[in-house]
KOLGU-4560 file (N, C-alpha, C; in nm, 3 decimals, padded with zeros to 5 digits):
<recs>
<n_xx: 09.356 n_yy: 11.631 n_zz: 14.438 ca_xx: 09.277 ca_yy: 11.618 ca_zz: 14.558 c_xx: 09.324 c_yy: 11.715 c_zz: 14.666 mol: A seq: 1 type: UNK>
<n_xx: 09.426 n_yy: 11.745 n_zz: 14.677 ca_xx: 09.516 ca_yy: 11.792 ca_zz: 14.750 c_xx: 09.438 c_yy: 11.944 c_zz: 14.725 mol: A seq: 2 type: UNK>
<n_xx: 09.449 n_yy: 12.016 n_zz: 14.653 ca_xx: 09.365 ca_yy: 12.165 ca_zz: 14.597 c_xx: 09.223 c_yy: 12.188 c_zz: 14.680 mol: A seq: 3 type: UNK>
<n_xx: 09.182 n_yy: 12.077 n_zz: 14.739 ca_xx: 09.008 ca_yy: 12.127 ca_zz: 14.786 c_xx: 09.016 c_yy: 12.140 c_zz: 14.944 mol: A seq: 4 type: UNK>
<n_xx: 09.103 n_yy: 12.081 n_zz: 14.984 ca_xx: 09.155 ca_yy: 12.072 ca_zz: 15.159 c_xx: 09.292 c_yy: 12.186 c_zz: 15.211 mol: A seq: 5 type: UNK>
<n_xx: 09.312 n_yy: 12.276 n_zz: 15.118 ca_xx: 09.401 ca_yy: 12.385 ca_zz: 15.169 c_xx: 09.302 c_yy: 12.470 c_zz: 15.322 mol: A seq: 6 type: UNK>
<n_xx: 09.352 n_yy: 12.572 n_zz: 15.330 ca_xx: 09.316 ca_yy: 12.639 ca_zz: 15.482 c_xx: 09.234 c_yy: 12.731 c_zz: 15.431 mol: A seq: 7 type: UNK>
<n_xx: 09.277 n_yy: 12.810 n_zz: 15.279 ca_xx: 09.162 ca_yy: 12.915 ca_zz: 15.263 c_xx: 09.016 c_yy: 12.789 c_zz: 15.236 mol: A seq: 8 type: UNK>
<n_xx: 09.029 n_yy: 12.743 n_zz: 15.169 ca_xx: 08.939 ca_yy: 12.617 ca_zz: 15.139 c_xx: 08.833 c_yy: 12.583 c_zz: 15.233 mol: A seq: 9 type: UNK>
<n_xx: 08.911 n_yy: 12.536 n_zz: 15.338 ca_xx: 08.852 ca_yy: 12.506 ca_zz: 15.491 c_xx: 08.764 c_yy: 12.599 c_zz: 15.554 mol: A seq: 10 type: UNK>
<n_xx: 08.828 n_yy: 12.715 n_zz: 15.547 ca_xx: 08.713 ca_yy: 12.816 ca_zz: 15.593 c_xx: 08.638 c_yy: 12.843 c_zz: 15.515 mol: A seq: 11 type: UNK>
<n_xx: 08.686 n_yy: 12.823 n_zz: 15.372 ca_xx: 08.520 ca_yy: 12.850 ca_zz: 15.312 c_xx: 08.454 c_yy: 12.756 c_zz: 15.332 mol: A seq: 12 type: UNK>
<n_xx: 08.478 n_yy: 12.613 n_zz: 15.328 ca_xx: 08.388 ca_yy: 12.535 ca_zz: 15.383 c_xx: 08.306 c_yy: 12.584 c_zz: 15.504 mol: A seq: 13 type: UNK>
<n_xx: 08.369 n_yy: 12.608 n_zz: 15.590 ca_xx: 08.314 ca_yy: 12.668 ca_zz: 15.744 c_xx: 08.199 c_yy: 12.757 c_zz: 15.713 mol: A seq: 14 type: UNK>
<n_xx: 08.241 n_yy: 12.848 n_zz: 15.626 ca_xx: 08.149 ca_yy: 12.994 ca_zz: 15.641 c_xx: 08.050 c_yy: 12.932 c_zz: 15.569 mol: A seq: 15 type: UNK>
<n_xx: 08.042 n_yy: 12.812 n_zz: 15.481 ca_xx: 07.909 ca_yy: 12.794 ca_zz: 15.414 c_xx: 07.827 c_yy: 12.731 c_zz: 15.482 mol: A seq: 16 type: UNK>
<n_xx: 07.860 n_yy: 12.639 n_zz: 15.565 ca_xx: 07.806 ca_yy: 12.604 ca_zz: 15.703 c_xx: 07.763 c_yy: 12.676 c_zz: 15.814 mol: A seq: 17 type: UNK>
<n_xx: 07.880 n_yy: 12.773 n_zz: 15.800 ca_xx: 07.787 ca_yy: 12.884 ca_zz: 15.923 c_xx: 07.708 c_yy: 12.966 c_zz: 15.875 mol: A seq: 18 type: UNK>
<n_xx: 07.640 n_yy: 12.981 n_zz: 15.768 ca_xx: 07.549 ca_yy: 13.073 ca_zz: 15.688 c_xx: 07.420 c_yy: 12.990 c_zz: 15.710 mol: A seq: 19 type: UNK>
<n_xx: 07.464 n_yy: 12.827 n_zz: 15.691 ca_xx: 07.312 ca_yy: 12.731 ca_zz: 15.652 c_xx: 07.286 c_yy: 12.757 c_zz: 15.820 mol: A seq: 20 type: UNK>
<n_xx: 07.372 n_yy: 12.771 n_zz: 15.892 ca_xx: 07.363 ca_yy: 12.760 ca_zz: 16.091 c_xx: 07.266 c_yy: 12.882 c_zz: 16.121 mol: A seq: 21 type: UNK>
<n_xx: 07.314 n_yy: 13.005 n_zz: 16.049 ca_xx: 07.242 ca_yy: 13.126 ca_zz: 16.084 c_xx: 07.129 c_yy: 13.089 c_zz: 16.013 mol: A seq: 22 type: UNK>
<n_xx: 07.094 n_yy: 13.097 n_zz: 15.887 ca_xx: 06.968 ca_yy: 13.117 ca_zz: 15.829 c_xx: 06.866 c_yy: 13.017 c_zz: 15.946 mol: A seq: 23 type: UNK>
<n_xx: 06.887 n_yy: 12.933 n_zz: 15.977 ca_xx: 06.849 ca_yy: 12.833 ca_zz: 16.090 c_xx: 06.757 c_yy: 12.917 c_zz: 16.236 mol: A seq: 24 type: UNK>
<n_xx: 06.900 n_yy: 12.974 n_zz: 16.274 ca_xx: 06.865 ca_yy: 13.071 ca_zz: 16.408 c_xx: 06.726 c_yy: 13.167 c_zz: 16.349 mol: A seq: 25 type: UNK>
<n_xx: 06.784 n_yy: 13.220 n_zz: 16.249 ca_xx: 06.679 ca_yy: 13.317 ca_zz: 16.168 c_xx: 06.547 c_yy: 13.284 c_zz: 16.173 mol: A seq: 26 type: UNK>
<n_xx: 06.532 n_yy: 13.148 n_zz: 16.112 ca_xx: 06.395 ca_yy: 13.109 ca_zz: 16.008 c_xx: 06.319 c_yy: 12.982 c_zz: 16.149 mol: A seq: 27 type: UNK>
<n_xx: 06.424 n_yy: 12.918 n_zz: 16.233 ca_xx: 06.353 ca_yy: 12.844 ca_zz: 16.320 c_xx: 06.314 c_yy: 12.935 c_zz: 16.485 mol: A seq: 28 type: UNK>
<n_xx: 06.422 n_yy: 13.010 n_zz: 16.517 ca_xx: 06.426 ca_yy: 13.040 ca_zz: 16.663 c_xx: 06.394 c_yy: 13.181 c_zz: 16.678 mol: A seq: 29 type: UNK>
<n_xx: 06.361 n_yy: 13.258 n_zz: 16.564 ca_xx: 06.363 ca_yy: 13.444 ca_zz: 16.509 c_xx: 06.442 c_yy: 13.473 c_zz: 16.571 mol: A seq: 30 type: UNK>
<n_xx: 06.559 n_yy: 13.426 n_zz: 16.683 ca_xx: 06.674 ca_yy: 13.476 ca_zz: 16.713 c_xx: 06.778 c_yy: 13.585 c_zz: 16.607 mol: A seq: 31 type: UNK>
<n_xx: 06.718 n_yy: 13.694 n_zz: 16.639 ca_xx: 06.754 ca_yy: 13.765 ca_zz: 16.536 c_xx: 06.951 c_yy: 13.851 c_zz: 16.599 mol: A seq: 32 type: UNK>
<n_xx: 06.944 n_yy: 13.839 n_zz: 16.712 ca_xx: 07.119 ca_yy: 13.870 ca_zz: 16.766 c_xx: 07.185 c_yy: 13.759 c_zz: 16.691 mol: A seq: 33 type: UNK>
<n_xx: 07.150 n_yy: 13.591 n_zz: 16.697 ca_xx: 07.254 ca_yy: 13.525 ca_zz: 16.670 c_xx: 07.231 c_yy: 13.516 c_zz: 16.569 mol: A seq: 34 type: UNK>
<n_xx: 07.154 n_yy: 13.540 n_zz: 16.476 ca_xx: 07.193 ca_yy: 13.533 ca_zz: 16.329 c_xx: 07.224 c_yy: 13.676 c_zz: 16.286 mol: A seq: 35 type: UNK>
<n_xx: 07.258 n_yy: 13.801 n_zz: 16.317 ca_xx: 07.321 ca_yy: 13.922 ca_zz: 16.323 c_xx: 07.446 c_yy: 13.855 c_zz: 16.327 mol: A seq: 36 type: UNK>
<n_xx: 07.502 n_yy: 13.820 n_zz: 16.455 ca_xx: 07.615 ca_yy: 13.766 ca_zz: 16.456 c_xx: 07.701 c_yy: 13.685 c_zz: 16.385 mol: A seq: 37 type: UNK>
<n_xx: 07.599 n_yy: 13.558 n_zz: 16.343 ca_xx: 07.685 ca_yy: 13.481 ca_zz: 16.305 c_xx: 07.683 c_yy: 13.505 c_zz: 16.143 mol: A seq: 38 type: UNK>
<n_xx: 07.611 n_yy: 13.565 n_zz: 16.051 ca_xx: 07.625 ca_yy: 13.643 ca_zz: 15.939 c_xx: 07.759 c_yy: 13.775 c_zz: 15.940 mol: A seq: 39 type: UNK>
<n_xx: 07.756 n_yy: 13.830 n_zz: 16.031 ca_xx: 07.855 ca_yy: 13.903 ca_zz: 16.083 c_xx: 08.019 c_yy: 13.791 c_zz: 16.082 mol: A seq: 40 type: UNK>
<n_xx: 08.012 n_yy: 13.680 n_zz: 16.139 ca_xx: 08.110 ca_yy: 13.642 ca_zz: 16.136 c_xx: 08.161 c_yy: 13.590 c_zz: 15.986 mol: A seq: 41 type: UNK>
<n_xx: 08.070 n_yy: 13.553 n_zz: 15.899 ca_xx: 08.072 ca_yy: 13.459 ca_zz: 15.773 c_xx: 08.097 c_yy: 13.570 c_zz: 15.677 mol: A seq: 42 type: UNK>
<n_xx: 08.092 n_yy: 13.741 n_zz: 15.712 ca_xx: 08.162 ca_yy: 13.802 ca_zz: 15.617 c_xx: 08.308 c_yy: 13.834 c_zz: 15.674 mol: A seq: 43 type: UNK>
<n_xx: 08.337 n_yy: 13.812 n_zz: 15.787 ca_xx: 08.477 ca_yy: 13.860 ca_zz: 15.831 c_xx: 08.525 c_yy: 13.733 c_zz: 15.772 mol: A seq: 44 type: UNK>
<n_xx: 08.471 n_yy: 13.617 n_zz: 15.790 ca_xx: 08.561 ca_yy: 13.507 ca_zz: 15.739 c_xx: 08.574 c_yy: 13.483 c_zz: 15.513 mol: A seq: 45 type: UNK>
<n_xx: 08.475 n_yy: 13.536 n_zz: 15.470 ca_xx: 08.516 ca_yy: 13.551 ca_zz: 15.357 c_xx: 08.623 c_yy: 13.648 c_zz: 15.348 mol: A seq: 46 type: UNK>
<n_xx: 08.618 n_yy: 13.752 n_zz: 15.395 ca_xx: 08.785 ca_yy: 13.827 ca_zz: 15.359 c_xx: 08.930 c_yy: 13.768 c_zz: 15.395 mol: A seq: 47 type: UNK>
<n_xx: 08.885 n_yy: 13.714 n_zz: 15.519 ca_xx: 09.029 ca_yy: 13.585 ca_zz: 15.588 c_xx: 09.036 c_yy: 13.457 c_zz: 15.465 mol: A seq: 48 type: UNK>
<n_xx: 08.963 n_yy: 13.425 n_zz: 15.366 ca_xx: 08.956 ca_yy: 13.299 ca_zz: 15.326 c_xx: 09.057 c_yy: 13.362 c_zz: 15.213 mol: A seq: 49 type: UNK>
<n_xx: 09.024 n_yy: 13.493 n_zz: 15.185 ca_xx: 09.135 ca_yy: 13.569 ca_zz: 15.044 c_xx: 09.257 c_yy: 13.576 c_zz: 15.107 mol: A seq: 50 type: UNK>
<n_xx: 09.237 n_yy: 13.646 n_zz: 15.206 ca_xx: 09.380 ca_yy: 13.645 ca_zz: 15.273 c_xx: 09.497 c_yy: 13.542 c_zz: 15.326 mol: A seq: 51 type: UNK>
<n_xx: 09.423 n_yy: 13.478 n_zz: 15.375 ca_xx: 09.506 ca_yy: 13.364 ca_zz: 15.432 c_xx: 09.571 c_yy: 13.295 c_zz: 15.245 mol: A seq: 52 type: UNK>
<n_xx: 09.485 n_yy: 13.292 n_zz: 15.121 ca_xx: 09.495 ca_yy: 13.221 ca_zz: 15.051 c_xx: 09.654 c_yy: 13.286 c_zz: 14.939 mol: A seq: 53 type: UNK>
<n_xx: 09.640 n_yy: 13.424 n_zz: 14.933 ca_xx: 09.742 ca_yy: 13.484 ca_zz: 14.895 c_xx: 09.850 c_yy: 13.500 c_zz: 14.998 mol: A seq: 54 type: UNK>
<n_xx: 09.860 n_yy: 13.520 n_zz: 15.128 ca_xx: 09.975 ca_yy: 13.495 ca_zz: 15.220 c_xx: 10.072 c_yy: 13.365 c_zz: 15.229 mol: A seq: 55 type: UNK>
<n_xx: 09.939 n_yy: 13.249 n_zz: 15.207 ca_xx: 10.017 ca_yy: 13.137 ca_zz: 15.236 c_xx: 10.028 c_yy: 13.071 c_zz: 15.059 mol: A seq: 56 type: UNK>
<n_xx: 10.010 n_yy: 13.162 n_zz: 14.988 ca_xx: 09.996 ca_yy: 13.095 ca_zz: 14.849 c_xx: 09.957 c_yy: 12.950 c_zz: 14.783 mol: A seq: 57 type: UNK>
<n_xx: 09.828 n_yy: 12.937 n_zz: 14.863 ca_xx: 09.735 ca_yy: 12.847 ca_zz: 14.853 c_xx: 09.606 c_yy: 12.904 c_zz: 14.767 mol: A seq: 58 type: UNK>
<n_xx: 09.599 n_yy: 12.996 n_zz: 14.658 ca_xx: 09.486 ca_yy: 12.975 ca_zz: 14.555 c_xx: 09.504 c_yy: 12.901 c_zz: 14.452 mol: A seq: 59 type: UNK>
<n_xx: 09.381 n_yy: 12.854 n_zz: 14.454 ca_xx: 09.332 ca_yy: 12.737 ca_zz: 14.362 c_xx: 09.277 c_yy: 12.795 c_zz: 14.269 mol: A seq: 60 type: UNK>
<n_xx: 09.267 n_yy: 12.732 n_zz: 14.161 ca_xx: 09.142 ca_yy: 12.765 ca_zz: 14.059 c_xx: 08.955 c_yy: 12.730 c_zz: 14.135 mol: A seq: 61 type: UNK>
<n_xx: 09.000 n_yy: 12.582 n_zz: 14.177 ca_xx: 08.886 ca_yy: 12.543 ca_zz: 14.292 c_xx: 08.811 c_yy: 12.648 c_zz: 14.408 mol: A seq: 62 type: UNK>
<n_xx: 08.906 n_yy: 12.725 n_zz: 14.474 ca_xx: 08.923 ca_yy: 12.825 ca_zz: 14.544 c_xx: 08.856 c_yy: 12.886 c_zz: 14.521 mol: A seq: 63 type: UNK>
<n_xx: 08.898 n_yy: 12.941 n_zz: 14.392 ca_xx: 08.810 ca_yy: 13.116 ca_zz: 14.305 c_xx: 08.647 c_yy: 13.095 c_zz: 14.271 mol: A seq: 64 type: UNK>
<n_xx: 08.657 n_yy: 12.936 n_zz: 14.242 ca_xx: 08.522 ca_yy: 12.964 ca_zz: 14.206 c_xx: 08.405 c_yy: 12.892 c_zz: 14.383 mol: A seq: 65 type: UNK>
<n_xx: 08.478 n_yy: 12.856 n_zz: 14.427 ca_xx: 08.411 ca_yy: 12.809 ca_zz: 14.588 c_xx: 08.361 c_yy: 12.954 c_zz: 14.635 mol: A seq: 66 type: UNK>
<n_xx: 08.467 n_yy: 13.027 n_zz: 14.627 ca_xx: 08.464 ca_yy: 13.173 ca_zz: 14.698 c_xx: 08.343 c_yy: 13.281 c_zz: 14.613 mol: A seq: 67 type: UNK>
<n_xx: 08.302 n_yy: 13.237 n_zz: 14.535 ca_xx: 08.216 ca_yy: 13.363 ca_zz: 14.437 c_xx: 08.072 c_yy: 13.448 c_zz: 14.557 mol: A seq: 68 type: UNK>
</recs>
């Protein structure tokens, strides 16, 4: 249980949430800056989710395939 709640984990949780948040801005408000943005943020945070995961040596098998 312990394997799905690490920190790289967490942010991938986050970024998959902030993707369903943008497509939102996108498809309800044509706010097209904040979903620039916040797509913008959900790829800086997939590279932090690798990183943080090999720094703090928290990859999972769970991990690898969350992250695809």
């Amino acid at each position: 249980m312990k394997q799905y709640f690490t920190i790289p984990n967490l942010v991938c949780y986050f970024r998959v949430i902030l993707a369903f948040w943008s497509f939102y801005y996108f498809l309800e408000t044509s706010n097209k800056f904040v979903f620039a943005f916040l797509i913008l943020v959900v790829i800086l945070l997939d590279a932090l989710d690798g990183i943080a995961a090999r720094k703090l040596n928290q990859a999972t098998e769970f991990g690898a395939k969350l992250d695809i």
